[in-house]
C-alpha positions in Angstrom: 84.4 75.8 106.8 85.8 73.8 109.4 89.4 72.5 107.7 88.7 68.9 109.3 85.4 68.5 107.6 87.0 70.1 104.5 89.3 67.0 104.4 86.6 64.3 105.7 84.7 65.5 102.2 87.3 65.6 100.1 88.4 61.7 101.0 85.1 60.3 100.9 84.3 62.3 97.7 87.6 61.4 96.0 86.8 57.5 97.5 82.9 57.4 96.3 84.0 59.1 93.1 84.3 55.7 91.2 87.2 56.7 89.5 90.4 54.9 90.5 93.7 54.5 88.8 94.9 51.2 88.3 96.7 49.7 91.4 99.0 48.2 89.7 100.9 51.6 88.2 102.5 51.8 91.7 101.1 50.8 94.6 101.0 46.8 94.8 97.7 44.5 95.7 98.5 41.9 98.3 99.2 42.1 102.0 100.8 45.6 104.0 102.2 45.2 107.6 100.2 48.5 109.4 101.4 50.5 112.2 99.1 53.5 113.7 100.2 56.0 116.0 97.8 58.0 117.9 98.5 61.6 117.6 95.4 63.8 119.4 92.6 62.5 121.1 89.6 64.3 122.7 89.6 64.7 126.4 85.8 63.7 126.3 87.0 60.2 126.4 89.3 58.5 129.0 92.7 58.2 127.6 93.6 55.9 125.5 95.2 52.5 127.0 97.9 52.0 124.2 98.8 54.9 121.5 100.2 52.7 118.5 98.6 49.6 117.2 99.6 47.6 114.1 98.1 44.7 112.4 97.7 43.9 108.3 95.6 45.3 105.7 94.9 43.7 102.3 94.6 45.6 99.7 92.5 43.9 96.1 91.5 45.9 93.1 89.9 49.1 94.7 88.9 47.4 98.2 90.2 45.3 100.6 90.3 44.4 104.5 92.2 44.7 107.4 93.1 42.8 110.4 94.1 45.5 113.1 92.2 46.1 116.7 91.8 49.7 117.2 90.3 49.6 120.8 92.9 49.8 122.7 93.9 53.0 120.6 90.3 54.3 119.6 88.2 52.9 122.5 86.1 51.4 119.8 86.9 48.9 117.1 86.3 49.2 113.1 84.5 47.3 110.6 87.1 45.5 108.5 85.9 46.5 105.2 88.0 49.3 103.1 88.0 51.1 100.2 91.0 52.5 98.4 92.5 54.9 95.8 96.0 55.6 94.5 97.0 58.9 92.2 100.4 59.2 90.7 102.7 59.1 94.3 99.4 59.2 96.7 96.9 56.8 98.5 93.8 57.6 100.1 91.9 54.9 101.9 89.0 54.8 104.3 88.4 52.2 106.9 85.0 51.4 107.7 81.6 51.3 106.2 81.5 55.5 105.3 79.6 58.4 106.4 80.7 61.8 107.8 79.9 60.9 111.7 80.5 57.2 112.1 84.0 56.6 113.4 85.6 56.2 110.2 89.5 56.0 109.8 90.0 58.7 106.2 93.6 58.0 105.9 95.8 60.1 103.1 99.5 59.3 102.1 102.2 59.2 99.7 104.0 55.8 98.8 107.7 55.3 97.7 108.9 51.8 96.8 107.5 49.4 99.3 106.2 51.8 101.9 103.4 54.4 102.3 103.4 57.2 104.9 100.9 59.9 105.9 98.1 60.7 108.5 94.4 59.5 109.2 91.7 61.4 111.1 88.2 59.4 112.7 85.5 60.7 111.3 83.2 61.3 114.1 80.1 63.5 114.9 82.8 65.1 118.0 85.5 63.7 119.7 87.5 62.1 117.0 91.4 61.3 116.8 94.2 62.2 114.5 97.5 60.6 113.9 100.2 59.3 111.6 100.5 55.8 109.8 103.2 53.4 108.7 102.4 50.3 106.1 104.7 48.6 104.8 104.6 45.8 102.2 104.5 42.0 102.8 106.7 40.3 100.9 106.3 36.4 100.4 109.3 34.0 102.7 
């Protein structure tokens, strides 16, 4: 089996599962400063015009939204809607509505204090992207 479709089920099948630990053993609700980073890209597409973007995602019980334009990194944007997980150290989220083929960011990290690091691949029928993430926690002024 291809190892990128390996992971693509195993995130939205641990996201759809309906099981999630409570969010408040670690990782906090609330507001997280985002930064992507663009790490492979087909050559199908014209290059990408910018290979970072950042923005804020909100993170509520088991869902939440986010505020980040990935066009100039993508070529496409994302719905804001997301959906969210958290094990003992280790987050998995997925931007977007779902589906195998449909552009969806399947993001996986592992948080420490007030930050949470990893990777995210597009979900896509070809041509999709891969890279690393930053998000770091918003705390109140």
């Amino acid at each position: 089996m291809n190892p990128r479709l390996s992971i693509t089920v195993l995130l939205i099948t641990g996201l759809s599962c309906g099981r999630r630990d409570s969010p408040s053993a670690g990782l906090s609700t609330g507001p997280w400063h985002a930064t992507f980073v663009l790490d492979s890209a087909s050559t199908l597409h014209p290059p990408p015009a910018q290979r970072a973007v950042d923005g804020e995602i909100t993170l509520d019980d088991s869902t939440g939204t986010h505020r980040i334009d990935f066009t100039p990194m993508l070529g496409h944007s994302l719905p804001s809607q997301l959906s969210w997980r958290q094990t003992a150290d280790s987050l998995a989220m997925r931007l977007g509505p779902g589906g195998s083929d449909d552009g969806t960011l399947l993001i996986s990290g592992v948080y420490a204090a007030d930050s949470v690091t990893g990777s995210w691949m597009e979900s896509a029928y070809c041509c999709g992207a891969s890279g690393h993430f930053v998000l770091r926690r918003r705390h109140a002024a």
